[in-house]
C-alpha positions, -999 to +999 in steps of 0.1 A: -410+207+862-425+195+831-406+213+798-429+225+770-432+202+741-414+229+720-378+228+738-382+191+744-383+185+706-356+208+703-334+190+728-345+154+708-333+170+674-300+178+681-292+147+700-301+131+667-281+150+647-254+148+670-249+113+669-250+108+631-223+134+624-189+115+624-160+129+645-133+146+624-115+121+596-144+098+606-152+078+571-190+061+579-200+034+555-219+053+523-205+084+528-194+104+496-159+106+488-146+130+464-121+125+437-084+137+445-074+139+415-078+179+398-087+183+359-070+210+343-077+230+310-045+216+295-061+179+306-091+176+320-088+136+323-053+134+332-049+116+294-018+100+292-006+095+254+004+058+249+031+067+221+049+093+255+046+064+272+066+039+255+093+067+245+098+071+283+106+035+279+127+035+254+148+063+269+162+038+293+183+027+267+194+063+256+224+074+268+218+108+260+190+108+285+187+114+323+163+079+320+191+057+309+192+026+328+212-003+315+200-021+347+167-013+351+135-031+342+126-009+312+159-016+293+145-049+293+113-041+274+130-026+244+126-050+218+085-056+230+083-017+230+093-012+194+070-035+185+039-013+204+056+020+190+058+008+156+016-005+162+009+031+172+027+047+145+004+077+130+004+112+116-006+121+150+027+114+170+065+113+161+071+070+164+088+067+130+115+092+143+119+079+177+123+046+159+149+059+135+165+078+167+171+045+187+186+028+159+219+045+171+216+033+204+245+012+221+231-012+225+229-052+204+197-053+192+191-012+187+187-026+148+155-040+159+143-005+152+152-005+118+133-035+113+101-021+129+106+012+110+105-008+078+073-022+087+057+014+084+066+016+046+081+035+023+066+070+034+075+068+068+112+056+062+118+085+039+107+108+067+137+097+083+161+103+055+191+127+074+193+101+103+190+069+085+220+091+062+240+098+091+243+062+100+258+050+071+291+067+086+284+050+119+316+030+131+297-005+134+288-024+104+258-036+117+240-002+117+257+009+083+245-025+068+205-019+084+203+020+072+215+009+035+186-020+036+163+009+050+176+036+029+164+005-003+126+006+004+126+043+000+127+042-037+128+075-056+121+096-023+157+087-009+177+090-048+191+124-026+210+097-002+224+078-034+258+097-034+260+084+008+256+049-003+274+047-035+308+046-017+296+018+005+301-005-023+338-009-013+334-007+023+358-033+039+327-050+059+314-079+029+277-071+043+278-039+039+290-037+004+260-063-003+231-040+016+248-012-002+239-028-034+202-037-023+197-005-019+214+015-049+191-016-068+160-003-045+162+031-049+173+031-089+149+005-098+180-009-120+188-044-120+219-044-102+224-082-080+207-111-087+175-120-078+192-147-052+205-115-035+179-093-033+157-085+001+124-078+010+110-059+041+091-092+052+125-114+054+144-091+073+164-119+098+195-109+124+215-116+090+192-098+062+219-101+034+246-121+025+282-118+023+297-103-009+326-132-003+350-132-025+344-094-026+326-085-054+308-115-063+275-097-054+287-059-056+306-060-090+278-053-114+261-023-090+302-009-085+304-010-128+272+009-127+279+033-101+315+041-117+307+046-147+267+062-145+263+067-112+293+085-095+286+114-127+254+127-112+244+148-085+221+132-068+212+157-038+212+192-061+190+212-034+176+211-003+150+179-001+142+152+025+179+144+028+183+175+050+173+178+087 
C-alpha cells in the first residue's frame, strides 16, 4: 500500500533529525560549549589581584601563617617576589606594609624587604613608622641595623621615632651604632658622621654601613649631640605616625 506523501515526509523528517542529535555526553565537532566558570556580583571576571597574589607567596615564609612552608617552592620565590610587590606598590593596595611586615621574618635575607621598601621613598617608609619602631628592639642586629637605615630616609616624618634610635648609639653591635647615626643624621638633617659614612637608598649592599670599630670612631660626634641636645626633647609628644 502506497502511504500518502504527507506521512512519508513525516517519517523522512524525523529520521533526519534523529540521526544528527548526539546520544547523551556526545560532544560532535562545532558544537557550542558553554563556559563553566560562574560570574558573580562581587566578581564578575573572576579578577584575581596581582598584589593578593604575591602576599600568598610571601606567606610561605610567615610563620605566623597556616601557608608557611620552609620547604615548599614559594619560599623559594621570596627574594623575586619582593621585587614584583615593591613594582606594584600603590595607594590602591597595602605592599609597603606587607613589605615592612616580612622584614621580621626568620628567615636570612627577610632584610631584603627593607631594601625594597626603601625603594618606594620617603612617604611610604613613614607609613610604616610603629613596625619599622618595633624592630629596633628586635634581638638580631641585622634587622635593628636595616630599620635604623630605613627609619633615615624618613626625614622629619619619623623625628617621633628619634627617642627609639637615640639609645642605639651605644648598642653593643658596631653596625648598629653606625646605622643608628645615619639615621639620627637623616632624620635631623644635622651633620652628625662624615660624609665617608653616610648612606644612600641606591647603595644599600648586604653590608650597608660600616663598622663603628674602635667604638665611637663613627658614632662619637652623633652620641655628643644626642647627650647633650638630643636626649632633652620629647620627640613623640602626641599621638602621630609613630603609633599603630
Amino acid at each position: 500500500m502506497k502511504l500518502p506523501t504527507s506521512i512519508m515526509l513525516l517519517f523522512v523528517t524525523t529520521l533526519v533529525l534523529a540521526t544528527c542529535v548526539p546520544a547523551a555526553g556526545e560532544i560532535t565537532p562545532g558544537a557550542l560549549v558553554q563556559p563553566t566558570t560562574t560570574a558573580t556580583t562581587s566578581n564578575p571576571l573572576h579578577y584575581v589581584d596581582p598584589v593578593d597574589s604575591l602576599i600568598k607567596i610571601i606567606e610561605a615564609s610567615d610563620p605566623a601563617s597556616l601557608q608557611y612552608d620552609p620547604a615548599s617552592a614559594a619560599y623559594a620565590e621570596f627574594p623575586d617576589t619582593l621585587k614584583q610587590l615593591a613594582a606594584l606598590n600603590s595607594s590602591g593596595n597595602n605592599a609597603a606594609s606587607m613589605l615592612a611586615y616580612a622584614m621580621g621574618f626568620p628567615r636570612q635575607d627577610s632584610t631584603l624587604a627593607a631594601q625594597e621598601l626603601i625603594s618606594l621613598g620617603p612617604d611610604w617608609t613613614a607609613t610604616e613608622l610603629p613596625a619599622l619602631i618595633g624592630y629596633l628592639r628586635d634581638p638580631r642586629p641585622r634587622i635593628r641595623m636595616y630599620s635604623a637605615i630605613v627609619l633615615s630616609i624618613t626625614g622629619t616624618n619619623g623625628s617621633c621615632s628619634l627617642g627609639n634610635i637615640g639609645p642605639l648609639l651605644w648598642d653593643p653591635d658596631p653596625f648598629v651604632r653606625t646605622s643608628a647615626a645615619v639615621a639620627i643624621q637623616g632624620i635631623t638633617g644635622k651633620e652628625l658622621i662624615a660624609d665617608a659614612y653616610a648612606i644612600t637608598p641606591d647603595n644599600l649592599s648586604l653590608n650597608p654601613v660600616s663598622a663603628d670599630l674602635p667604638e665611637g670612631k663613627i658614632a662619637g660626634t652623633a652620641r655628643t649631640w644626642w647627650t647633650e641636645h638630643g636626649s632633652r626633647v620629647n620627640w613623640h609628644p602626641a599621638y602621630d605616625l609613630c603609633d599603630p
